[in-house]
C-alpha positions in Angstrom: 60.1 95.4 121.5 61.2 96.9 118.2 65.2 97.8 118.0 66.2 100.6 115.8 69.8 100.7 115.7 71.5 103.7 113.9 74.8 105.5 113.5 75.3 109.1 111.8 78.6 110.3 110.2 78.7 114.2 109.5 80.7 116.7 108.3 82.5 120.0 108.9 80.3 122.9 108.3 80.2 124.6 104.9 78.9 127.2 105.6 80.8 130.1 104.7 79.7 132.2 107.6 80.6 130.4 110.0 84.4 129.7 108.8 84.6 133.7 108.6 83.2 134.0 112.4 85.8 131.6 113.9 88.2 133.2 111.5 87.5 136.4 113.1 86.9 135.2 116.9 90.4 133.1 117.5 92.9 135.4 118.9 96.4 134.7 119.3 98.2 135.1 122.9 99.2 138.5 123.7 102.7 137.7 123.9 102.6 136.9 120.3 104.9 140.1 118.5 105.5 138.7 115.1 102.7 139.2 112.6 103.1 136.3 110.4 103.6 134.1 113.9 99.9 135.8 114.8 98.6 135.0 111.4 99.4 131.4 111.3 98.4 131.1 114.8 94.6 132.6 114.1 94.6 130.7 110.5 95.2 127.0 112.9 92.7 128.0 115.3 90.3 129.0 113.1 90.7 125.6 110.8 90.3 123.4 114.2 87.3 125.3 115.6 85.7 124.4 112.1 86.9 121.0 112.2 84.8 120.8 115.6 81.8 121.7 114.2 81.1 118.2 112.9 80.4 117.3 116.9 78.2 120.7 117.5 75.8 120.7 115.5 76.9 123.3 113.5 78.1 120.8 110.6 76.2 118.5 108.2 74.7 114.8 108.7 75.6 114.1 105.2 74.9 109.8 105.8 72.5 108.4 108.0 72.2 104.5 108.7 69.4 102.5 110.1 68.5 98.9 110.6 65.1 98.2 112.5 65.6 94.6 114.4 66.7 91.9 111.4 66.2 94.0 108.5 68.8 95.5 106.3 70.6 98.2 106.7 69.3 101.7 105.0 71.4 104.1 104.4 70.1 107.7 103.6 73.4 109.8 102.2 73.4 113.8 101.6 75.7 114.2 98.5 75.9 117.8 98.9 74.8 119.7 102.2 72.2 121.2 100.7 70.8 117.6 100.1 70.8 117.1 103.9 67.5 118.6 104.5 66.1 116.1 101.7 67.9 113.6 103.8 66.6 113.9 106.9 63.1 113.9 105.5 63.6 110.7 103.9 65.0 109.0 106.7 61.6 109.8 108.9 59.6 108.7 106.1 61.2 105.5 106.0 60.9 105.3 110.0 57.2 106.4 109.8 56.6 103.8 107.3 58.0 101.2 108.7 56.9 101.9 112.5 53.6 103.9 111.5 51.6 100.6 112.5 54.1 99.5 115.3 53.0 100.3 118.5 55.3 97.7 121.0 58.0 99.5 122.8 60.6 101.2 120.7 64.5 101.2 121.3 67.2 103.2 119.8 70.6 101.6 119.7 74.1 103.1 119.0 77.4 103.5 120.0 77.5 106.8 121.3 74.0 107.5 120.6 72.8 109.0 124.2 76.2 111.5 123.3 76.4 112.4 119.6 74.1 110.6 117.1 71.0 111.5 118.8 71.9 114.9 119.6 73.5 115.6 116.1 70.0 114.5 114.7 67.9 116.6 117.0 70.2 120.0 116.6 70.3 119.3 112.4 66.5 118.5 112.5 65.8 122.0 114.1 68.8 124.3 112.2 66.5 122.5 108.5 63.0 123.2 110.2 62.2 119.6 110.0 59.9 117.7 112.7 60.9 114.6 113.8 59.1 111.7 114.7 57.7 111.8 118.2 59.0 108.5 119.2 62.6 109.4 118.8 64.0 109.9 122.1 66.0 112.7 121.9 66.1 113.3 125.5 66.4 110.0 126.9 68.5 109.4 129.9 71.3 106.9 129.5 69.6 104.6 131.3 65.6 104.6 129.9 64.3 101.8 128.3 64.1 103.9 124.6 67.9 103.9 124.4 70.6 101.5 124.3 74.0 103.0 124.1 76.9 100.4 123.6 79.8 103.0 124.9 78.0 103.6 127.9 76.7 100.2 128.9 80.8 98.9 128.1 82.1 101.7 130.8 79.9 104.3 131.8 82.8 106.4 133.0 84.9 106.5 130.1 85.0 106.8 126.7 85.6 103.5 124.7 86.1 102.9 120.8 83.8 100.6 118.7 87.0 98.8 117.4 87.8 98.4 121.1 84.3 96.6 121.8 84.9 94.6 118.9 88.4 93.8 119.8 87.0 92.7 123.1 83.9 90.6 121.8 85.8 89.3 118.7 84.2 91.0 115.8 85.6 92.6 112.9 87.3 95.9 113.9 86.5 98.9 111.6 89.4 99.0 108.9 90.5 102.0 106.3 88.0 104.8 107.9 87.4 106.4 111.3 85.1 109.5 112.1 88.1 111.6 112.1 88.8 110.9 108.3 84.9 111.1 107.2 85.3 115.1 106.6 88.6 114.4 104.1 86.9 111.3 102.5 83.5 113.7 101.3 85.6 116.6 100.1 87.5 113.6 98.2 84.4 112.8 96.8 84.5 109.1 98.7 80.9 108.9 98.9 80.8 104.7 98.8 83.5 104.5 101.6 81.4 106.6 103.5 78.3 105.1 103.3 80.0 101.6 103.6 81.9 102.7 107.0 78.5 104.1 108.2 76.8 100.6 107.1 79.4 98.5 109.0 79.0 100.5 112.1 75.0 99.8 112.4 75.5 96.0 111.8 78.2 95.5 114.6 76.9 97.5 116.8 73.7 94.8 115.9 75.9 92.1 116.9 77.1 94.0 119.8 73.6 94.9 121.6 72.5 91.0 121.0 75.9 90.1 122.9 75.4 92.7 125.5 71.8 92.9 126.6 71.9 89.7 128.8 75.1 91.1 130.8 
């Protein structure tokens, strides 16, 4: 069995386009009389449908982390989003290279994966025209074989932190950064922080799949 454990952080999108769309599609409650009140409503609703589109889909994987069984941690890290089709291509090379010859059973692990990482890969893969490698299960069901999700396998019903896992198995809880802050932290120009957080995420979820796959 070969463990590939990964995390993703990404960012709003940039795309001009689409900030004019939601800019154009949020309208304010018809009870709204006062212009500027209408103005400032559609200019907040517009800002958080854009801040949502790091979750769709619609924004950029800018850093990418991976760490097959015992080996470091690689981190693959869009500077700009234009760089994130580059990104994406090097992060399959270094999986096809280091799994080309591999044939044993393959599993992905993350916290969250089966939910956001492996979808956010999958949608970004197909918006740059780039094919993935086969053996990423994409479409894995929480409970195949190819996937090992630490949210789900804590409490499949509800949603649970990473710092509250680690809180709970004793390991070092996530500290100056959460996903929330990435989007801030790029446009800040916090590249290291990013990639650091990212890093840090792959290696205790590491620790966390080794303490949780006997329970």
């Amino acid at each position: 069995m070969t463990n590939i454990y990964i995390d993703i952080e990404a960012i709003n999108s940039q795309d001009e386009r689409v900030k004019e769309y939601f800019a154009r599609s949020v309208k304010a409650p018809s009870n709204y009389k006062d212009p500027e009140k209408i103005q400032a409503y559609i200019a907040e609703g517009a800002i958080e449908a854009v801040n949502k589109t790091a979750l769709d889909g619609l924004g950029h994987a800018i850093c990418i982390c991976v760490a097959i069984d015992e080996r470091e941690v690689a981190t693959f890290y869009a500077y700009e989003p234009k760089d994130e089709a580059e990104t994406l291509k090097n992060l399959y090379t270094y999986l096809d290279d280091s799994l080309g010859n591999n044939f044993s059973p393959k599993t992905f692990i993350g916290h969250n994966l089966v939910g956001y990482d492996l979808p956010m890969l999958k949608k970004r893969s197909m918006v740059l025209g780039i094919k993935p490698p086969a053996y990423i299960p994409f479409d894995a069901k929480p409970w195949d074989n190819t996937v090992f999700d630490t949210m789900i396998r804590w409490d499949a019903r509800n949603f649970a932190s990473l710092d509250k896992l680690c809180l709970a198995f004793g390991l070092d809880v996530k500290s100056g950064m959460d996903g929330s802050m990435v989007n801030q932290a790029y446009l800040d120009g916090k590249h290291d922080e990013i990639a650091s957080y990212c890093n840090h995420d792959v290696d205790v979820v590491r620790e966390l799949h080794k303490r949780m796959i006997y329970a």
